[in-house]
C-alpha positions in Angstrom: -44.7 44.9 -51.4 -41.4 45.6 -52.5 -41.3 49.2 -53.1 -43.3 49.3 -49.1 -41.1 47.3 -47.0 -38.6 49.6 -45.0 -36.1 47.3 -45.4 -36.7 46.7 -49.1 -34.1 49.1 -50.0 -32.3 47.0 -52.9 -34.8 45.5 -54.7 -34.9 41.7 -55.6 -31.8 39.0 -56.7 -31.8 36.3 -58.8 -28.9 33.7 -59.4 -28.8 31.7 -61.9 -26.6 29.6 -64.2 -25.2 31.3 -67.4 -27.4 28.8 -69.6 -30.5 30.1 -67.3 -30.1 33.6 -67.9 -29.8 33.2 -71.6 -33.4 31.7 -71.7 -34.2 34.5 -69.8 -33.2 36.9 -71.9 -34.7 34.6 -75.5 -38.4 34.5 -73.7 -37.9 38.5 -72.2 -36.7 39.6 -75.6 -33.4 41.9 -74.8 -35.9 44.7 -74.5 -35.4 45.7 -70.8 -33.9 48.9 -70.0 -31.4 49.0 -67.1 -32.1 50.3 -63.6 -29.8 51.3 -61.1 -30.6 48.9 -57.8 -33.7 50.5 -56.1 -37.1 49.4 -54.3 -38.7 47.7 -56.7 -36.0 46.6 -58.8 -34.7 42.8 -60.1 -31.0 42.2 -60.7 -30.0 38.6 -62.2 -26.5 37.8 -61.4 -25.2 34.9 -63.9 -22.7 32.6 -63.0 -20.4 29.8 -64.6 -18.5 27.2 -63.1 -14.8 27.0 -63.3 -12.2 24.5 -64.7 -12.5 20.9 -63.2 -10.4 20.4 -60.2 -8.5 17.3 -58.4 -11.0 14.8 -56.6 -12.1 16.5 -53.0 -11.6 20.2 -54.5 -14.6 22.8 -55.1 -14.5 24.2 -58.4 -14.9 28.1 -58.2 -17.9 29.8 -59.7 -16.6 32.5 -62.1 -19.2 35.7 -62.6 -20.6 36.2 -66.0 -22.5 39.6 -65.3 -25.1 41.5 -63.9 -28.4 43.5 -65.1 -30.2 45.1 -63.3 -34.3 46.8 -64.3 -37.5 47.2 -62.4 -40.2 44.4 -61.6 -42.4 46.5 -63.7 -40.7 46.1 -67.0 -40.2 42.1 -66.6 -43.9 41.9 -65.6 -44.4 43.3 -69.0 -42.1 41.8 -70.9 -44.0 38.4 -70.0 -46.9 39.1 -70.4 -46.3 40.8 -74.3 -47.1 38.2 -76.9 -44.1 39.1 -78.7 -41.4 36.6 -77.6 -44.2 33.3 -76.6 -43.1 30.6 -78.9 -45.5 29.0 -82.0 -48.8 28.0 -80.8 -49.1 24.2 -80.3 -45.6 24.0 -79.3 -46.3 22.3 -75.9 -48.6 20.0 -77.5 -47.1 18.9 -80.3 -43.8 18.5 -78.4 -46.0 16.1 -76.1 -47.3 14.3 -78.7 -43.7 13.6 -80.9 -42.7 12.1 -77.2 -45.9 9.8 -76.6 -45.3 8.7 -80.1 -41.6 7.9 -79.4 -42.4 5.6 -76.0 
């Protein structure tokens, strides 16, 4: 779909939170290769929020980058068992919190 769409011409965008993209980049496993923007591609812009303000003012969101690689490669990159965390984690993380209540 998006390498057929006529008007698919720069790909898809995701913005997110700094914190976000970092997770991102822990469960993808900093082994994507950038892309130029293209058909096909995902860039993930990452932003942070700026310095409090007075009461009634919007604080500015400040940039904190931008990468850009294909769908292909993050398809991958989820799917390889390289980065999944220990087995059980879920369940024992689940457990520690029924025990707690």
């Amino acid at each position: 779909m998006l390498r057929q769409g006529p008007l698919c011409q720069k790909g898809l965008f995701f913005v997110c939170p700094t914190p976000v993209y970092h997770k991102i980049g822990e469960r993808l496993g900093g082994g994507l290769r950038p892309y130029p923007i293209q058909p096909g591609s995902l860039t993930i812009m990452w932003y942070d929020i700026g310095p409090e303000v007075e009461a009634g003012r919007q604080r500015e969101l400040k940039s904190g980058g931008k990468f850009t690689t294909t769908i292909d490669q993050v398809a991958l990159a989820f799917t390889a068992p390289s980065n999944l965390p220990p087995a059980q984690v879920y369940e024992n993380a689940i457990r520690a919190s029924l025990q707690q209540s």
